[in-house]
C-alpha positions in Angstrom: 49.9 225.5 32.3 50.6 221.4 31.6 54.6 222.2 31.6 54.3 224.0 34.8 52.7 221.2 36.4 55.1 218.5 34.9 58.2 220.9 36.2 56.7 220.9 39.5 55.8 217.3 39.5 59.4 216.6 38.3 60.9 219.1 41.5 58.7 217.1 43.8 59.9 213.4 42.8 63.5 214.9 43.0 63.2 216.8 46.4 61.1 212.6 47.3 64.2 211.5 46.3 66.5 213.3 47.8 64.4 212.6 51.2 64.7 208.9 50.1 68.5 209.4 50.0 68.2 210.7 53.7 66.5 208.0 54.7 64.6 209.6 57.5 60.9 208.3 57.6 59.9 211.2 60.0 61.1 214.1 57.8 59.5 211.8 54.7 56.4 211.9 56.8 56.6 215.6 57.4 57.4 216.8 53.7 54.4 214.9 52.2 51.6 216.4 55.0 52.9 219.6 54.4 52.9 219.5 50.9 49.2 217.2 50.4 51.1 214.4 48.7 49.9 210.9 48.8 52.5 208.6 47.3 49.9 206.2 45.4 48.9 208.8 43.4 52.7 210.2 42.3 54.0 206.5 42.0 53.6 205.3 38.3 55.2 202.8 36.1 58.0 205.7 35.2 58.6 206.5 38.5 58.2 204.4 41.5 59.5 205.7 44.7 59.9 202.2 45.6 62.8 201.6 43.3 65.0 204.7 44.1 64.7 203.5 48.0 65.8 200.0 47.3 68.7 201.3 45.1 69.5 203.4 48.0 69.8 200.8 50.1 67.8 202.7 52.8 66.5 200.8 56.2 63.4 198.7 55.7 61.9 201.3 58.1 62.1 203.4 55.1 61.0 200.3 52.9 57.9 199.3 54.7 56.9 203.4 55.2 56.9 203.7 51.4 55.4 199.8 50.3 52.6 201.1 52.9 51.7 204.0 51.2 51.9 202.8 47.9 49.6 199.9 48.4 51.4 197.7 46.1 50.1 193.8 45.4 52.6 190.5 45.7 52.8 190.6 42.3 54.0 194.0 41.7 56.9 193.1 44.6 58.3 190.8 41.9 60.5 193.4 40.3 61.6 195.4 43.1 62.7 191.9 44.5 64.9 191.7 41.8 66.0 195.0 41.8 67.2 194.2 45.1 69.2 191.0 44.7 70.8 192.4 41.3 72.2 195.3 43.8 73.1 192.5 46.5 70.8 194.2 49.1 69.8 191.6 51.0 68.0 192.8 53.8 65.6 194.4 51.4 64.8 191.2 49.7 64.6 189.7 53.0 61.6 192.2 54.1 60.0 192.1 50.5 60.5 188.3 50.5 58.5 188.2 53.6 55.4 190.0 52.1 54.3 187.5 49.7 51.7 185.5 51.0 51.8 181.4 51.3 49.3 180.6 49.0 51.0 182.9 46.1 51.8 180.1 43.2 55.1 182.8 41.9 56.2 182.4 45.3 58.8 180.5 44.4 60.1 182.2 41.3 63.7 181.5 42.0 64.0 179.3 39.3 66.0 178.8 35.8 64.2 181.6 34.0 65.6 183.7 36.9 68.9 183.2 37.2 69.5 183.2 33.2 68.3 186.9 33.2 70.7 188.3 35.4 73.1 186.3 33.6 72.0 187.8 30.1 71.4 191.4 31.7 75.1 190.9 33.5 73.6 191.2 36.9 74.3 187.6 38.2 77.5 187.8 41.0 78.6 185.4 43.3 76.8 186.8 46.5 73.5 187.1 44.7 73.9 183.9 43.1 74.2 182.5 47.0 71.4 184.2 48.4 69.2 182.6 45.1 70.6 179.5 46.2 70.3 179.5 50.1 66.4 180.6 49.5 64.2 178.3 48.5 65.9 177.3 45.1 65.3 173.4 44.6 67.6 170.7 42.9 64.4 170.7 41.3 64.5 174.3 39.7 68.2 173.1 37.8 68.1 172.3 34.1 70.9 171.3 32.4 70.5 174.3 29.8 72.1 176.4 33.0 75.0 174.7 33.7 75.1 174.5 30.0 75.5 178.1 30.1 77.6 178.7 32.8 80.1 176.1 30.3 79.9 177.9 27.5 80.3 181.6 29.0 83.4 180.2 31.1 81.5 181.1 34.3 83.0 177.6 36.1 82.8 179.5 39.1 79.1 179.9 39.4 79.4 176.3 38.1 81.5 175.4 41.2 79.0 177.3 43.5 76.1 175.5 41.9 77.3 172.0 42.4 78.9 172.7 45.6 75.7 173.8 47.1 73.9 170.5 46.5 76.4 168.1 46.7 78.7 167.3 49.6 76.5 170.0 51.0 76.4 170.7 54.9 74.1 168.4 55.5 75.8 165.3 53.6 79.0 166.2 56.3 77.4 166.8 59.4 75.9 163.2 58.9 79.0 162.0 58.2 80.3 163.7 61.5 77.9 162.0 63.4 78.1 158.7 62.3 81.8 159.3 62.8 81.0 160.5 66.6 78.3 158.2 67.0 80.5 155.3 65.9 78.0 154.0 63.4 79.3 151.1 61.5 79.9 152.3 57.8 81.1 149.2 55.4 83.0 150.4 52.4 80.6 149.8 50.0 77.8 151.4 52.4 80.1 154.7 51.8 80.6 154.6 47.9 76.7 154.4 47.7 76.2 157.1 50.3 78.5 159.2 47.8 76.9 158.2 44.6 73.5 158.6 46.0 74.9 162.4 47.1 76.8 163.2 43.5 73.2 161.8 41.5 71.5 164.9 42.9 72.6 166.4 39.5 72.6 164.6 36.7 75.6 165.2 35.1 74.6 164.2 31.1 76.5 163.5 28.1 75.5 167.3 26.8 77.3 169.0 29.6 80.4 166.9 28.8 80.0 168.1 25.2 79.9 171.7 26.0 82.9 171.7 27.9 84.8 170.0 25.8 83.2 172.1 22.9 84.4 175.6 24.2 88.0 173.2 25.7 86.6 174.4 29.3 89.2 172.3 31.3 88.1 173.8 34.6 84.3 172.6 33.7 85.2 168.9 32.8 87.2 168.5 36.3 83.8 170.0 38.1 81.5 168.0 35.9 84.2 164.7 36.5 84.3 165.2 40.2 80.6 165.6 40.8 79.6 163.1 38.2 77.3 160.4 40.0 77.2 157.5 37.1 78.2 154.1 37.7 81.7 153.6 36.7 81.3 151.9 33.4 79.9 155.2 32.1 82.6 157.6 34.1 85.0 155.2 32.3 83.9 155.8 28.4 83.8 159.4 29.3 87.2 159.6 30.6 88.2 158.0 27.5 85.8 160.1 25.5 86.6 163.5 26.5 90.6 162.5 27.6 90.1 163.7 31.0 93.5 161.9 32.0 94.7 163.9 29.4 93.4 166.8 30.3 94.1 166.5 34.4 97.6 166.1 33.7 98.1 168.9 31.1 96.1 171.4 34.3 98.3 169.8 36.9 95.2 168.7 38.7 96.4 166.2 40.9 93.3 165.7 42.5 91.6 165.0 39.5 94.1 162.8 38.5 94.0 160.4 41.4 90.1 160.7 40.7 90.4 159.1 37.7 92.9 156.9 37.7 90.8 155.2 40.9 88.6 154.0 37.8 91.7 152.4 36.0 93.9 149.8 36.8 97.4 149.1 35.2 99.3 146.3 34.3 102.7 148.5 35.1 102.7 147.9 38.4 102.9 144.4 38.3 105.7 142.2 39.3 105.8 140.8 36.3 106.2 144.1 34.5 109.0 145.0 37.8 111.2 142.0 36.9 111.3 142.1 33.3 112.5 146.2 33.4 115.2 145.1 36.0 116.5 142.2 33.5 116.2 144.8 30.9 118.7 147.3 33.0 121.2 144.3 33.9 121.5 142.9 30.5 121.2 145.6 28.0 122.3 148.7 29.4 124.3 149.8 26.5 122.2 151.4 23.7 118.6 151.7 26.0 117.2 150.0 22.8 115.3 147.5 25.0 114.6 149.9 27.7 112.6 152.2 25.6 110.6 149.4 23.9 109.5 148.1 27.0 108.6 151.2 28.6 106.4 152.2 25.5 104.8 149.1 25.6 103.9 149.8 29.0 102.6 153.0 28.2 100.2 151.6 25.2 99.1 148.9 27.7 97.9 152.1 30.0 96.3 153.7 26.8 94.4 150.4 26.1 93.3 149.6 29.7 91.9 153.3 29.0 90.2 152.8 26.0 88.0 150.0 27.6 90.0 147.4 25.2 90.7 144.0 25.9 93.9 143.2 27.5 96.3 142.3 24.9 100.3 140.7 25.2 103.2 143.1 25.4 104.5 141.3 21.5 105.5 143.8 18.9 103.1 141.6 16.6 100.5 143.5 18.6 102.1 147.1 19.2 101.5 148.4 15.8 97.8 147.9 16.2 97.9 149.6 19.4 96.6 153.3 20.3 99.9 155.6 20.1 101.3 156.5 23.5 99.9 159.4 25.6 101.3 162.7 24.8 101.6 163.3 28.5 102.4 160.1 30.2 101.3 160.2 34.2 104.6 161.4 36.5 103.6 159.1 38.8 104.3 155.7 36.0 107.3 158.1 35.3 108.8 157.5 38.8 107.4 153.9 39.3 109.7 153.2 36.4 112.6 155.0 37.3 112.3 153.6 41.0 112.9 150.4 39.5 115.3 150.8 37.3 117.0 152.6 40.3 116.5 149.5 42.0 118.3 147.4 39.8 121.7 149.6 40.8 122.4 150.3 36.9 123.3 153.5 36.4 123.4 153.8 32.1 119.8 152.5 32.2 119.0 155.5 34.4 120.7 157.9 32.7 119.4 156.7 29.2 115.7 157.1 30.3 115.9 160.2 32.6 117.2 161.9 29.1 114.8 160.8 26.7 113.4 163.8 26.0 109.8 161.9 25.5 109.8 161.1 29.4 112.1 163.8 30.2 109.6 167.1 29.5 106.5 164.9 32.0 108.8 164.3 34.4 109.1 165.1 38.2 111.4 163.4 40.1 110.4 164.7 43.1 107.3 163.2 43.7 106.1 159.9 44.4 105.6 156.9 42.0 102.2 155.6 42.4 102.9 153.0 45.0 104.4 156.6 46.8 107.9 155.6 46.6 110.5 158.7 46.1 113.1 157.7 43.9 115.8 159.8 46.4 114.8 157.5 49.2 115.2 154.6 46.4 118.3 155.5 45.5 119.4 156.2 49.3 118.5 152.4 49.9 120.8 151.4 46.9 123.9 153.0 48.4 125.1 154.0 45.2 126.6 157.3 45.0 126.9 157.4 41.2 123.3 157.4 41.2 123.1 159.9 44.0 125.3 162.1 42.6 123.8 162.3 39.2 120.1 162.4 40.8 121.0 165.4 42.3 122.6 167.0 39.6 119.2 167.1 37.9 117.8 168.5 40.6 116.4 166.0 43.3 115.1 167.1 46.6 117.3 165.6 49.6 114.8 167.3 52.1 111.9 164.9 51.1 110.9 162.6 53.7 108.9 159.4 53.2 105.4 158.2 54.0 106.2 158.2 57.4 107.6 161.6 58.0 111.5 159.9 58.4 114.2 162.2 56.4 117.1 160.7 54.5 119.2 161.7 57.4 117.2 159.8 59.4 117.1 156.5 56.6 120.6 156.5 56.8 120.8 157.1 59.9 118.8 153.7 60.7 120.4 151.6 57.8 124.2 152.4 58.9 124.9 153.2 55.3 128.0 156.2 56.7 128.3 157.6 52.8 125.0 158.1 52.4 124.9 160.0 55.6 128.5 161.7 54.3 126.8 162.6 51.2 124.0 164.1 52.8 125.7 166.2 54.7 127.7 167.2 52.1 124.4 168.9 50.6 124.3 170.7 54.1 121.4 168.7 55.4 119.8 170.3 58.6 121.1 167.9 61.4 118.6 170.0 63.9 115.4 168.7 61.7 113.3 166.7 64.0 111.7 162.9 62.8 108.1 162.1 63.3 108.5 160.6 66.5 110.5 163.9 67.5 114.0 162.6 67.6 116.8 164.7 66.6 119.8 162.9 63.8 122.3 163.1 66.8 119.6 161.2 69.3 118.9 158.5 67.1 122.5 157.4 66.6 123.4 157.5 69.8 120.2 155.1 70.9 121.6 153.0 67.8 124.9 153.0 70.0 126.2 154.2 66.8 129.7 156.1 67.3 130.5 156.6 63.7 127.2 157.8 63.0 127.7 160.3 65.7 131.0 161.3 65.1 130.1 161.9 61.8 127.3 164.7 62.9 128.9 166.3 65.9 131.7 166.9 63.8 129.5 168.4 60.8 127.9 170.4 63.2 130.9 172.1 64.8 132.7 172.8 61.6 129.1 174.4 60.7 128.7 176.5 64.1 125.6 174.9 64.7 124.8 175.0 68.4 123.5 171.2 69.3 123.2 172.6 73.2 119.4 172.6 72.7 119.4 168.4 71.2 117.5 166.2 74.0 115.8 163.4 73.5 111.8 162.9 74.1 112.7 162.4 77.8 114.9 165.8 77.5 118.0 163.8 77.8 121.0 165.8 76.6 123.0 163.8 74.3 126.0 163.4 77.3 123.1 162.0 79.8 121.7 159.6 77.4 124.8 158.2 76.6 126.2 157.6 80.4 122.7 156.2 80.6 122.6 153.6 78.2 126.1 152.7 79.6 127.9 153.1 76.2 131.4 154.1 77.6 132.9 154.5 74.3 130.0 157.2 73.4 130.0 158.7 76.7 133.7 158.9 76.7 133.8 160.8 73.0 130.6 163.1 73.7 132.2 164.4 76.9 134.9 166.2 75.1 131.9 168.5 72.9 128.8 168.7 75.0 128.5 170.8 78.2 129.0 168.8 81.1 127.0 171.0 83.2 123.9 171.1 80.8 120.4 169.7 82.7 118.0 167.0 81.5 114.2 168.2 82.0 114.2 166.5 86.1 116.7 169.6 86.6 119.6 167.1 86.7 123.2 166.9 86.0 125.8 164.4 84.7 127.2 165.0 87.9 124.1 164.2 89.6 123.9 160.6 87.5 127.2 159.7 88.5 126.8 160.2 91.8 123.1 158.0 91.6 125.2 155.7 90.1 128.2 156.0 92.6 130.4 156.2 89.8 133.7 157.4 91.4 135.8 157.8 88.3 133.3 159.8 86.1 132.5 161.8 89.2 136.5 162.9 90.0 136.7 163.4 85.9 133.9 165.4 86.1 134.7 167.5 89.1 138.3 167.9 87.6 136.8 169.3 84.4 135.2 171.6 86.1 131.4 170.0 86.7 129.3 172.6 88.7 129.4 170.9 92.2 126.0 172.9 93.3 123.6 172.2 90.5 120.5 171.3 91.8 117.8 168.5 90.9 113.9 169.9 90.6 113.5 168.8 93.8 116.2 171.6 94.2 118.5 169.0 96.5 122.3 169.7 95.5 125.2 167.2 94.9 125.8 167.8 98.6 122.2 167.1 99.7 122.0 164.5 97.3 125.1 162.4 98.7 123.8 162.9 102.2 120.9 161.4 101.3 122.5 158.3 100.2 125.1 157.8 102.9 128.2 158.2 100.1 130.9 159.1 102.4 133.1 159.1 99.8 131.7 162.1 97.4 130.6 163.7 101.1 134.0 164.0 102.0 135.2 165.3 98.4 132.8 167.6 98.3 133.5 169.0 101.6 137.0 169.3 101.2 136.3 171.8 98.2 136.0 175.4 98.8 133.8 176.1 96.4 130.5 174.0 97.7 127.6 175.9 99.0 126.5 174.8 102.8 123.2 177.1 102.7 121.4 176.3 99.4 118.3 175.2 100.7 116.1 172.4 98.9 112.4 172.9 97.7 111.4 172.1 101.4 114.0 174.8 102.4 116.5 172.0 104.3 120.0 172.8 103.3 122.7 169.9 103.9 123.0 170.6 107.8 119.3 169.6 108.4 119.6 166.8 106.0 122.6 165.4 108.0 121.1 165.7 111.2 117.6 163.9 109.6 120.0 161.2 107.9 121.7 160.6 111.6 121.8 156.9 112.1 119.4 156.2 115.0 116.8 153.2 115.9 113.7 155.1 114.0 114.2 158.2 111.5 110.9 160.2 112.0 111.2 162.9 109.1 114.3 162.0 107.0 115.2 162.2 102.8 111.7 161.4 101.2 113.1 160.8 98.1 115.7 157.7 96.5 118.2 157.7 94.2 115.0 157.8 91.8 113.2 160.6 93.7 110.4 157.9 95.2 109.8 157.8 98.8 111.7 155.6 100.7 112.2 154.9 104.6 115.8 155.1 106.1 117.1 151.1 106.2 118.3 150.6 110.3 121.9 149.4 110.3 122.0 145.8 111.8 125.6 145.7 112.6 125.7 147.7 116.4 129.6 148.2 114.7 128.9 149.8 111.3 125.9 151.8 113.2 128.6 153.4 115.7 131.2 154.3 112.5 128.3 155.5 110.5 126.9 157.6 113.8 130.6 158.5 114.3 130.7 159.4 110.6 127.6 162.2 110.8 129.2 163.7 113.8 132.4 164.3 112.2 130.3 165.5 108.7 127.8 168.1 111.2 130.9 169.3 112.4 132.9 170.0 109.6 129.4 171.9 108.3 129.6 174.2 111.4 132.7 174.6 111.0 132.7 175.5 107.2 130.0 178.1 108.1 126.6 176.1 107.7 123.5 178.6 109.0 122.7 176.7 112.4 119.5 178.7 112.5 118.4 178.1 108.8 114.1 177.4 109.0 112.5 175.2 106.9 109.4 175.2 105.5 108.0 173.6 108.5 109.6 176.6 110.3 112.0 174.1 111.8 115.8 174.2 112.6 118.6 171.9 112.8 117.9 172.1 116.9 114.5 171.4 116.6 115.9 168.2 114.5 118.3 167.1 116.7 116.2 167.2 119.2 113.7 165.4 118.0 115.6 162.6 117.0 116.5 162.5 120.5 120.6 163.5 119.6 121.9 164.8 122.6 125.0 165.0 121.5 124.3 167.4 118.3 122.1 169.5 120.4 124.9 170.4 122.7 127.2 171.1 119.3 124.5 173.3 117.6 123.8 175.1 121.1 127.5 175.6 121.7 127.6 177.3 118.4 125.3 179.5 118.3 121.8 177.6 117.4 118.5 179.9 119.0 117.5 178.1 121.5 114.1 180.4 122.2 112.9 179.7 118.0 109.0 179.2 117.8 107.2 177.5 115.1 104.0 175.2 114.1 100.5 176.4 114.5 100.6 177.0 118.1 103.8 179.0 117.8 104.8 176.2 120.5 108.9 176.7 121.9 111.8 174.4 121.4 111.2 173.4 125.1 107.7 172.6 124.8 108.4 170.7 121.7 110.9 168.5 122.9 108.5 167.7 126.1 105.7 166.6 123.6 108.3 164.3 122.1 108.9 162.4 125.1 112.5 163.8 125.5 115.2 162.5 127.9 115.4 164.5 130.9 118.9 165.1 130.3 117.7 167.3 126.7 115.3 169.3 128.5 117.3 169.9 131.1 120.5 171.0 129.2 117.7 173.4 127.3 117.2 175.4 130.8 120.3 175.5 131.8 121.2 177.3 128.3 118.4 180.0 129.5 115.3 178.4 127.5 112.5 181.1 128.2 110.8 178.5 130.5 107.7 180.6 131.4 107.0 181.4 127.2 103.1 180.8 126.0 101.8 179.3 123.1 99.0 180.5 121.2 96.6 179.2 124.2 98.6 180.7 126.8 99.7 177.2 127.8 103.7 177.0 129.4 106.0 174.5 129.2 104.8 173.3 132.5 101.3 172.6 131.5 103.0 170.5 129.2 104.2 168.4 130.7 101.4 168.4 133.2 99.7 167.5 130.3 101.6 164.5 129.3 102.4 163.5 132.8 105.3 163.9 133.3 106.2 164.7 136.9 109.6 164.6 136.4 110.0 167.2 134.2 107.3 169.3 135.9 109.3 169.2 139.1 112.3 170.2 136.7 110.6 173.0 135.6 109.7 173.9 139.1 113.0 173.9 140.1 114.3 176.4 137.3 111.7 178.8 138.7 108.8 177.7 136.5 105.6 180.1 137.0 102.9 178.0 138.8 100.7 181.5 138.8 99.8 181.1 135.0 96.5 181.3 133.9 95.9 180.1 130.4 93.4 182.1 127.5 90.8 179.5 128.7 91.0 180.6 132.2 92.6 177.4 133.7 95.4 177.7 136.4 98.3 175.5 136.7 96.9 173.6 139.8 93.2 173.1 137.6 95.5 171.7 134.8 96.9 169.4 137.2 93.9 168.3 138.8 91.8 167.3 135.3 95.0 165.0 134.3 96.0 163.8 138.0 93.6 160.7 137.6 95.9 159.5 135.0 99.1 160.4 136.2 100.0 157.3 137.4 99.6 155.0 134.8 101.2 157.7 132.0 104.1 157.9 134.9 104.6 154.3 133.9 104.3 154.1 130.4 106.6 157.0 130.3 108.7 155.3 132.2 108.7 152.0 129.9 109.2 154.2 126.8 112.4 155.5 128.2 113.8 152.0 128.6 115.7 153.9 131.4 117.4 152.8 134.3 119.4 155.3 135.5 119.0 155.9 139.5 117.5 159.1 138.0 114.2 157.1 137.7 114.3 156.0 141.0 115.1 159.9 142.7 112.8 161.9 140.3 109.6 160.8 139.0 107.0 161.6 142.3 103.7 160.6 142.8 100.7 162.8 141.5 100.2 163.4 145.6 103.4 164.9 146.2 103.2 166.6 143.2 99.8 168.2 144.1 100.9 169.0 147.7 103.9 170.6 146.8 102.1 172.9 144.1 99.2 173.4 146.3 102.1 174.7 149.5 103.6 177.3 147.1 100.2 178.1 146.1 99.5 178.7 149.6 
C-alpha cells in the first residue's frame, strides 16, 4: 500500500512539473482543485516546486502563484535566490529579491562568502557576477582573499569586472563630465587627488602583488598596477619589485607601459646624454666600440633610476657595480637613440646599432621615441638618402605621419628637399592623401609657388594614371584656378597644358570666367583657342556672355559674338538671358533694375558715364550689341522670373529706340505679368512714359481696352495718375469710356474721385518730363475739358 502511494505521489510531482514547464497558472490552478492538492503539503526539502519553476525560467506570474501557496519565510527564499542568479534568471531574483522584508539582517547577503561559492561550485559567470555587483554589493563586502582568488585561478576577467565597477565607475565620469560642461576650475594636482582618492577605494596590498606574481599572472599585475591607489613612493618599489616594466613590455602593453614609466624619469633624454652620442657617431664610427658602451651605460642608468638608487656617473669605475641591463630595453629609448644618431647624419653608427642583435630583437622602428619623434620623419629632415635607403630596407613605414597629422610628402613638400620628395615617390607614395588641414601634395606646392615641386607630382601622377581632376583646394580651387589666382604665370603657364581648362571651382566658375573678371585678353584668346567652353555658367548661372555684359567688356562682347558656337537663350538663375541683360545694362541717366552682382558677385549700382561723348559710343555700342542678338536669333519674348520681357525692359528704361527694334521684330506687344496681370500698355503709363512710347504701343495694335485683375483699363490708368494727355490719347484710339470696373466704378466716377488733383499732378508730370516739345503746349487739357468731353460722349 506505501509504494502505491509513493508512485502516485511521484506521478503527481511529475504531471506539477510538467504544468510548471507549461507555465500556465490557470491550468496549474485547475489541476490541483481537481485533484485536492495543496502545494504546502507536497513541497518538502526533496522536492520543492519552487525550484523546478525557477529553473524553468517561467513568468513570475507562475513564481508568485507557487511562493503563495507554499507559504515560504524570507529565509527559506535564500536558496531559491541563488538558484536563480547561478541560472542568470534575473527577473526571478528580481521578484524574490523584492520579498524580503527591510528589517531582515541577511538582507544583504551578497557578500564574499557568496560570491566564493559559486566560484567553488563553478556557477560564477560574468552576467551573474554583474547583477551581484549592480545590487547592493558594497566596496565594503570586498576582501582581499577574493581578488586573491580570482589571481590565482586566472579569472582576471572577473578581476577586471570587479575593479572596474568601483573605480572610474559611472559616477566618478559623469562628475567629471560636468565639471567639464560646467567649466569648473580643476588645477592639476586637484585631478591627481580626485584620481587617487577614486583608485583607494580598493586597497590594492602587497599580497595581491604576491599572488600575481606567484602564479606569473601578467594580466593581473597590469589590473592591480593600473587601479593601484598608493602614493608613488610605494607604486615605485613595486614596479621595481615585481618588474612591471619588465613585464609591460614583454605583454606589449603599451598603456601600461606609459603608466609606469610616468613614475620614472631618465637621464637619457637629456641634452647632455644627446650631445655626447652625436660626438660618439662623428668621431668613432668605425668599430661602434664607443657607441655600444655608451648606450649600455645609458641603459644601467635607466635600471638604476628604477631600482630607487642614487644617481651615479656614467664612469666605467662605476658600471661594474651596476644592475645588468634590461633584458627588454623600452622601444621607445630604442628610437630616442637611433633618432639621434640619425641626427648626427652618420650612417656606420646607424648601421652598427640597428644590427646589434641586443637592441635589434626590442626594436620597432616604426614607432615613436619617447619625446614622439619617428626616426623616418628624422631621417627625412637629414636629407640623406643613404640613410633613407637603408631605413627602408629594414622595413620603415613611409606612410607615417607626425604629431600633427603632416605625411612625408607633405614634410618635403614644405622643406623643398626635391629628393626626398623623388624618393618618396619612388616608394609609390599616395599623392591623393589629404594633410590635416585638408590640402592635397599638388595644392600645397603650388601655394608654396613651388614649380619643381609640382612638376615633380603631376608628372608622377600621369605616368601612374592617377586622375588629379578631383584635387581642389579648401576653397574648391582646381589646381589651374589657384594658380591664375595667385598670379604665378610660370605655374599657370605649365598646369594649363595637364589640367582641364574647363573644370569649375565650387562658385560654379571657370578659368574662362577668371580671365574675363580679370580682363585678361591673352589668357582669354588662349583659352578660347584651346577650346575653353564659351557657355559655362557661374552659380548664379550668368554665362561668359552675361558675364561680359555685365561689365561693359566690349572687347570679349564682340569675340564672343562673332563665334557661332555661343548660346543667346541660356537664361541666368533669375531667367534673364544676354538680351535682357543688354537692354538693363543700356547706358541711360538712372538704371532701375540692372546686373546685381560685380566682378565678385556683390551688389553694385551701374556708375553713370560723365563724359556726354563716351555715354553716346557706349549707347551707340548696346544698340549695335541688341542688334547683332536679334539678329543672331536671341528669344525677343523670353520671360523672366519677374514674368518680364526685353519690351517690358526697354520700356521701362524709357528706350524708345529698342522698343521700336524689338516691336519691329517680333516682340508680344499684348504680354501680361505682375500680380495684377497689368499689360505692357498699362505698365509703361505707371512709369511715367513719354507720350511718344505709349503712343507707338497703340499704333502697333496694343489691346487698349484689356483689364487687369480689378477690371481696371489702361484709361483708368492714366486717369489715375493724371495724365490727361494720355487719356485723351487713349480716347482717340477708341478707348472704351463704358467700362465698369469689379468694384462697380465707371470711367467718369474714376475721373471725378482724382479730378481734384489733376491739376497739380498735370504739372508735376509735366516737370518730370523735362519736356518742351510744342506737344506740351497742344495736348495736356484741363481736368474741365477733360470731364466735359467724357461727360458729351457719355451723353
Amino acid at each position: 500500500m506505501s509504494n502505491n502511494t509513493n508512485k502516485i505521489s511521484e506521478d503527481r510531482k511529475a504531471s506539477l512539473i510538467e504544468l510548471v514547464k507549461k507555465d500556465n497558472v490557470k491550468e496549474m490552478k485547475t489541476y490541483l482543485r481537481e485533484n485536492d492538492i495543496l502545494l504546502k503539503r507536497i513541497n518538502r526539502d526533496e522536492f520543492d516546486i519552487l525550484h523546478y519553476a525557477i529553473e524553468y525560467n517561467v513568468s513570475i506570474d507562475m513564481i508568485k502563484f507557487i511562493i503563495i501557496q507554499c507559504q515560504y519565510d524570507n529565509y527559506i527564499f535564500h536558496e531559491p535566490l541563488l538558484h536563480a542568479i547561478s541560472l542568470n534568471h534575473f527577473k526571478i531574483s528580481d521578484y524574490i529579491f523584492s520579498l524580503f522584508t527591510l528589517d531582515n539582517d541577511d538582507l544583504n547577503f551578497f557578500n564574499n562568502k557568496f560570491i566564493e561559492y559559486l566560484i567553488e561550485s563553478g556557477l560564477l559567470n560574468t552576467k551573474n557576477f554583474k547583477y551581484i555587483l549592480n545590487n547592493k554589493f558594497t566596496v565594503e563586502n570586498i576582501d582581499p582573499s577574493l581578488i586573491c582568488k580570482f589571481i590565482d585561478n586566472f579569472q582576471n576577467e572577473y578581476l577586471n569586472i570587479l575593479l572596474q565597477h568601483f573605480i572610474f565607475d559611472k559616477n566618478f565620469i559623469i562628475n567629471i563630465l560636468n565639471d567639464y560642461k560646467n567649466q569648473t576650475p580643476l588645477s592639476q594636482k586637484q585631478l591627481e587627488d580626485r584620481i587617487i582618492t577614486e583608485k583607494n577605494k580598493i586597497q590594492i596590498d602587497g599580497t595581491m602583488y604576491e599572488h600575481a606574481n606567484k602564479k606569473n599572472n601578467n594580466v593581473a599585475l597590469s589590473l592591480l598596477f593600473n587601479h593601484d591607489g598608493n602614493c608613488p613612493e610605494v607604486l615605485l618599489k613595486r614596479i621595481e619589485k615585481y618588474r612591471l616594466l619588465d613585464m609591460a613590455i614583454k605583454t606589449n602593453n603599451c598603456d601600461l607601459i606609459k603608466s609606469i614609466l610616468s613614475y620614472m624619469t631618465f637621464d637619457i633624454r637629456s641634452q647632455v646624454f644627446e650631445s655626447n652620442i652625436t660626438e660618439v657617431c662623428k668621431s668613432n664610427y668605425t668599430d661602434g666600440k664607443m657607441l655600444k658602451v655608451m648606450i649600455d651605460i645609458a641603459f644601467k642608468k635607466m635600471s638604476e633610476i628604477m631600482m630607487k638608487t642614487p644617481p651615479t656617473s656614467l664612469s666605467s669605475s662605476s658600471s661594474s657595480s651596476s644592475p645588468s641591463l634590461p633584458s627588454s630595453p623600452n622601444n621607445q629609448y630604442i628610437n630616442l637613440i637611433l633618432n639621434i644618431i640619425i641626427k648626427a647624419n652618420t650612417f656606420e653608427p646607424l648601421k652598427i646599432f640597428m644590427e646589434d642583435e641586443k637592441y635589434k630583437q626590442n626594436m620597432n622602428i616604426n614607432e615613436k621615441d619617447i619625446n614622439g619623434e619617428y626616426p623616418i620623419i628624422t631621417a627625412l629632415y637629414s636629407d640623406n638618402l643613404e640613410i633613407l635607403e637603408y631605413l627602408l630596407s629594414k622595413g620603415i613605414d613611409y606612410k607615417i605621419k607626425n604629431n600633427n597629422g603632416v605625411s612625408l610628402l607633405f614634410l618635403a613638400i614644405q622643406k623643398q628637399k626635391y629628393n626626398m620628395i623623388q624618393f618618396l615617390l619612388k616608394q609609390n607614395i599616395n599623392i591623393m592623401e589629404l594633410d590635416g588641414n585638408g590640402n592635397y601634395p599638388l595644392i600645397k606646392a603650388i601655394k608654396l609657388n613651388d614649380l619643381k615641386s609640382v612638376e615633380l607630382l603631376v608628372d608622377y601622377g600621369i605616368k601612374n594614371n592617377i586622375d588629379m581632376s578631383k584635387i581642389t583646394d579648401n576653397n574648391g580651387s582646381t589646381p589651374l584656378i589657384l594658380s591664375y589666382r595667385l598670379n604665378d604665370i610660370p605655374m599657370f603657364k605649365y598646369l594649363i597644358n595637364y589640367f582641364d581648362i574647363n573644370q569649375r571651382d565650387s562658385n560654379g566658375n571657370s578659368l574662362l570666367l577668371y580671365a574675363v573678371l580679370k580682363n585678361d585678353r591673352e589668357v582669354i584668346n588662349d583659352l578660347i583657342a584651346r577650346g575653353a567652353d564659351i557657355n559655362a555658367k557661374d552659380n548664379f548661372g550668368n554665362s561668359i556672355l552675361s558675364k561680359a555684359i555685365y561689365q561693359n567688356n566690349q572687347y570679349l562682347i564682340m569675340k564672343l559674338l562673332n563665334n557661332d558656337n555661343v548660346l543667346l537663350n541660356e537664361p541666368n538663375n533669375f531667367g534673364d538671358i544676354p538680351l535682357i541683360i543688354a537692354i538693363k545694362c543700356y547706358p541711360t541717366k538712372v538704371n532701375v533694375d540692372i546686373n546685381p552682382f560685380d566682378s565678385n558677385s556683390n551688389y553694385q549700382l551701374y556708375d553713370s558715364l560723365n563724359s556726354k561723348q563716351n555715354f553716346q559710343m557706349e549707347e551707340n555700342f548696346y544698340k549695335n550689341i541688341i542688334n547683332i542678338l536679334i539678329e543672331k536669333g536671341s528669344n525677343i519674348n523670353q520671360v523672366n522670373h519677374k514674368g518680364k520681357t526685353a519690351l517690358v525692359y526697354a520700356i521701362e528704361f524709357g528706350l524708345f529706340n529698342i522698343e521700336k527694334l524689338l516691336i519691329k521684330n517680333g516682340a508680344i506687344i499684348n504680354h501680361y505679368f505682375g500680380e495684377k496681370n497689368i499689360s505692357i500698355l498699362m505698365y509703361a503709363i505707371n512709369l511715367f512714359s513719354e507720350i511718344n512710347i505709349i503712343q507707338y504701343l497703340l499704333e502697333n495694335n496694343a489691346e487698349i481696352d484689356y483689364k487687369d485683375e480689378e477690371g481696371n483699363t489702361a484709361l483708368v490708368y492714366a486717369i489715375n495718375n493724371s495724365f490727361g494727355e494720355i487719356a485723351n490719347l487713349l480716347i482717340n484710339y477708341g478707348a472704351d469710356i463704358n467700362n465698369i470696373n469689379h468694384n462697380n466704378e465707371s470711367i467718369l466716377d474714376i475721373f471725378k474721385k482724382n479730378g481734384y488733383a489733376y491739376d497739380y499732378r498735370n504739372n508735376y508730370y509735366r516737370k518730370r518730363r523735362n519736356d518742351n516739345s510744342q506737344n506740351d503746349n497742344n495736348s495736356l487739357n484741363t481736368a474741365e475739358i477733360l470731364v466735359t468731353r467724357i461727360s458729351e460722349i457719355l451723353n
